[in-house]
N, C-alpha and C positions, 0 to 999 in steps of 0.2 A: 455313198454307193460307189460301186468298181462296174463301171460300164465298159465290158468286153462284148460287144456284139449286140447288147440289150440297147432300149429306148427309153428315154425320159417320156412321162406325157408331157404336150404340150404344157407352155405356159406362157400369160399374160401378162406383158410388162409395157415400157414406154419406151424401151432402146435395149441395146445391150453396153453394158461398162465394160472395154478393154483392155485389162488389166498386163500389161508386159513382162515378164519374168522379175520376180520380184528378187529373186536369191535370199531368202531368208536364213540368216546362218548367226552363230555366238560368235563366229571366227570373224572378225574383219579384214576386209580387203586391201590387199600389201601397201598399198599409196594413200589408204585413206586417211584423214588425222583426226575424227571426230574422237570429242572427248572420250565421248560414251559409246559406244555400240550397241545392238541394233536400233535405238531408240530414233534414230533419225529415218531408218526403213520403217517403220512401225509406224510412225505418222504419219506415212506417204499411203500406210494401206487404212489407216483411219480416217483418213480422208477420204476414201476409195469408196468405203463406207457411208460416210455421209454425202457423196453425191450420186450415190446407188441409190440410198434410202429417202433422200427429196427427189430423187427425180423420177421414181419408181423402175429402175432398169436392173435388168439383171448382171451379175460380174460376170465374164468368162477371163479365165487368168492363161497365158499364153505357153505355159510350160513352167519349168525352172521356179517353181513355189519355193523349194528350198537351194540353199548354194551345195550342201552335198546329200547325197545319198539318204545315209543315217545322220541326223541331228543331235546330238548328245545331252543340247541344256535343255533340261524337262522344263525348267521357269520357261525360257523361250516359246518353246513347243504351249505350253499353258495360254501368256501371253496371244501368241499368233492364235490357237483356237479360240479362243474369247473373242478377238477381232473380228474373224473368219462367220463366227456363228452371230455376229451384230446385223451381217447383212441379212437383206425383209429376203431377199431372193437366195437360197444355198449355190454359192459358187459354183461353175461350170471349171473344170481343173484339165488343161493338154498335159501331156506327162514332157518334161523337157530331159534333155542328157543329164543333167547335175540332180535329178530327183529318181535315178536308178542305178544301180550297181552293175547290173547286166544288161545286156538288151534290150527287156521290157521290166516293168514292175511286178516285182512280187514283195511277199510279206514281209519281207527283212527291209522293204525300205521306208521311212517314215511318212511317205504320202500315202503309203497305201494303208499305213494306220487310221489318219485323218477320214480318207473316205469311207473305210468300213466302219468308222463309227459318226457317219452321216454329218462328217465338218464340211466335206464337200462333195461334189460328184465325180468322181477322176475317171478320163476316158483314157484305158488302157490299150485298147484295139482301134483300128483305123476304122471309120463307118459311120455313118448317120446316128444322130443323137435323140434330134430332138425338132420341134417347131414353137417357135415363139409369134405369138399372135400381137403385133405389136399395132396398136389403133384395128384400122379395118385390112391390113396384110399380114400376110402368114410369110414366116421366113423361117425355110426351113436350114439347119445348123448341122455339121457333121466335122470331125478333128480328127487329123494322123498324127498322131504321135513320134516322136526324134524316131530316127532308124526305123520305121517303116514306109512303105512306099502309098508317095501321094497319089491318088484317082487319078486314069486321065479320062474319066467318064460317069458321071454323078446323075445322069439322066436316068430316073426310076428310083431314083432314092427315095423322091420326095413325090407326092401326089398333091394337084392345084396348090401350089406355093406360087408366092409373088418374086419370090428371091431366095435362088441359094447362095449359100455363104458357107466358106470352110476354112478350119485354123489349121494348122500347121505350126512343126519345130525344126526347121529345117537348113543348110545351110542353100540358101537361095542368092542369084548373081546378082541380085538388084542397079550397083550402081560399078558392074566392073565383075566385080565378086573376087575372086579368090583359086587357087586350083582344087575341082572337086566340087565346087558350090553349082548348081542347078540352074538355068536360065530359065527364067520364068516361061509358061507357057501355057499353051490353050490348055483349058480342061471342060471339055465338051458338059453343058447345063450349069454350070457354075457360073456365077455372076461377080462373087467378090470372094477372095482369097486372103488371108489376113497371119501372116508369119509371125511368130516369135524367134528366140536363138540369136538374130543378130541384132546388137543392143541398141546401135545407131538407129536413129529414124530416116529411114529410105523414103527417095522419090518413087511415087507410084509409079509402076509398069503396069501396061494392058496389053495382054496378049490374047487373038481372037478374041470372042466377048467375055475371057476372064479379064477381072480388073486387082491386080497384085498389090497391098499394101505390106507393110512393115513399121508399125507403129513407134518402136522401138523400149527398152524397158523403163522402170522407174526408177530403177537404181542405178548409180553409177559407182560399173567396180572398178574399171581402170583408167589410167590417166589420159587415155586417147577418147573419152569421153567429158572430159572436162568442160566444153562447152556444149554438153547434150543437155539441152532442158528435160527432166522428170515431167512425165505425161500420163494422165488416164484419157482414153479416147470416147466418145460414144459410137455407136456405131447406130444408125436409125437405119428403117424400112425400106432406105433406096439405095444402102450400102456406102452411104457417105460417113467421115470420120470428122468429128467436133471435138478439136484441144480443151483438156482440161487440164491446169499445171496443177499440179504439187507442190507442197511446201520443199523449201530446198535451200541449200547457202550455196553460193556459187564458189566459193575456195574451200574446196574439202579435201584437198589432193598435195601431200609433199612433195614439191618439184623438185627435190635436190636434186642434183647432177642434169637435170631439164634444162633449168636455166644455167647458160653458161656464159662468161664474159666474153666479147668476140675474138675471133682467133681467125689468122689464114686461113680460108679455106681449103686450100690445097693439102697445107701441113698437118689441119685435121683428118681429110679426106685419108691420105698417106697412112696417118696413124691408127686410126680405126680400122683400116685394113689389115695394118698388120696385126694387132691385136686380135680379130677376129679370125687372122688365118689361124693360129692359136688354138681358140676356144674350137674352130672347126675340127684341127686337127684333134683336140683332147673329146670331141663327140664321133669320132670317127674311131676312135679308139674304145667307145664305149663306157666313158666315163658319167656322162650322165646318166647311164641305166645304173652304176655302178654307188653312185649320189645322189639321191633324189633332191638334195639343200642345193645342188650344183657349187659345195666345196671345192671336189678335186679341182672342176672347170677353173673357179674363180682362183685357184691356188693358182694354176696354170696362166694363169691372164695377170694376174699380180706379177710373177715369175717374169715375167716379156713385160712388165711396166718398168721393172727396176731394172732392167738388159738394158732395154731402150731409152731410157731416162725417159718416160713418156710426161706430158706436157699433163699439169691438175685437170685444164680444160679438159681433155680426150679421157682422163684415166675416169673422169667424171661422167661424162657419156656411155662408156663402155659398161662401168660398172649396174649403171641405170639401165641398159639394155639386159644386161644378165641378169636384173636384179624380174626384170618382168619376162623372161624365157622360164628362168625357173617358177614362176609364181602360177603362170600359162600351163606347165609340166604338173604342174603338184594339182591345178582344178581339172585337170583333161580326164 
């Protein structure tokens, strides 16, 4: 089902499963090195699965079910609904940025296939969902979706509930944040807040009696996630979060140009600068609108390696940087 504004009836479980943006996609991730693809995402949601299903809790999935938009491999697509429909409980689905083409969801994108043929529940609209009756409290559930604006007042959503609780896809400050990202904040009757979007697992913030998590996802797409442990959370009746790991190999990531044998620091400092005034200048110029592989740029930056006789170390760094601008540019 496509919950734009409607409500689920309640239901009766023992917690809720957490599930963090899984990005399911054929395409894999620029750094990763696994043999095979998706088969190592796939197990992390088969898992997901089996501690739904012994522990009686429902899934609510964070956004970003898929890594694009349209998903291409019908096997895939097959695959993930077989999974999807294992759970006792039908998925609870936030819509994230990488599961829409526009703004919001509509037909053309492949989640909203899924839920109109009842693989999951996808909440298209910002607004109250649902209540889950978990032991003897009622907790009531409501999800804003990427690019819509979160509540700052939930009071009257729900009638005698023990706890409200609300997801979100958002880019949120948690530890510092970013320009543009949100500082957490009160959201008057809310009791627990629970983001997707940013993959890392954030330290909780509480602001007024909201209390802000960031679970973080189960998949790890880029390299600055390398020491992120793959997690499902529980979330119980008092809004507290209980670690569940995932199966996982901890080296799934080609460092090349990552690691580099040690060098001046100063000489490196120097050379990466000028190198990057470069690539500044060749995006200033509008070459990356012009590229979307980021050729021109890297012609350009190759061009000022062999000027400068630049040093393996630097030209190795550099290139690993552009190598994840472009890859950032191509999933945005």
């Amino acid at each position: 089902m496509i919950l734009s504004g409607n409500r689920l009836p309640p239901l009766s479980c023992s917690g809720l499963l957490v599930i963090g943006d899984p990005h399911v996609g054929s395409r894999r991730p620029g750094r990763r090195k696994d043999a095979v693809w998706p088969q190592a995402l796939l197990a992390k949601l088969e898992r997901c699965v089996a501690i739904a299903n012994e522990r009686g809790l429902a899934p609510v999935i964070l956004g970003d079910l898929f890594d694009r938009p349209v998903e291409p491999d019908e096997a895939l697509k097959s695959q993930l609904i077989r999974t999807l429909k294992s759970f006792r409980h039908r998925p609870l689905v936030n819509v994230g940025n990488h599961d829409i083409q526009h703004t919001m969801l509509t037909d053309g994108d492949t989640l909203a296939l899924l839920g109109l043929c009842d693989v999951v529940d996808v909440v298209s609209a910002s607004g109250p969902v649902t209540e889950f009756h978990i032991g003897t409290r009622r907790v009531g559930v409501g999800m804003t979706p990427y690019g819509q604006a979160i509540p700052t007042d939930l009071r009257g959503s729900f009638s005698d509930v023990d706890l409200n609780a609300w997801f979100t896809h958002h880019d949120i400050a948690f530890d510092g944040g970013y320009p543009g990202a949100v500082p957490p904040f009160a959201v008057e009757g809310c009791d627990v807040l629970v983001n997707g979007h940013i993959h890392k697992t954030q330290k909780a913030v509480t602001a007024g009696r909201t209390r802000w998590l960031n679970p973080g996802n189960i998949n790890r797409q880029s390299v600055d996630l390398a020491n992120h442990v793959p997690r499902a959370w529980i979330l119980d009746a008092g809004g507290g979060l209980e670690a569940q790991d995932l199966p996982h190999e901890r080296d799934v990531f080609d460092l090349t140009g990552r690691i580099v044998e040690a060098a001046d620091g100063g000489m490196v400092a120097r050379e990466v600068e000028s190198a990057f005034v470069t690539l500044l200048q060749a995006e200033s110029s509008t070459e990356l609108k012009r590229s979307g592989d980021g050729s021109i740029v890297r012609d350009e930056v190759e061009a000022k390696f062999v000027q400068d006789d630049t040093p393996d170390a630097v030209r190795a760094i550099v290139r690993s940087l552009l190598s994840e601008a472009v890859e950032r540019h191509a999933g945005s």
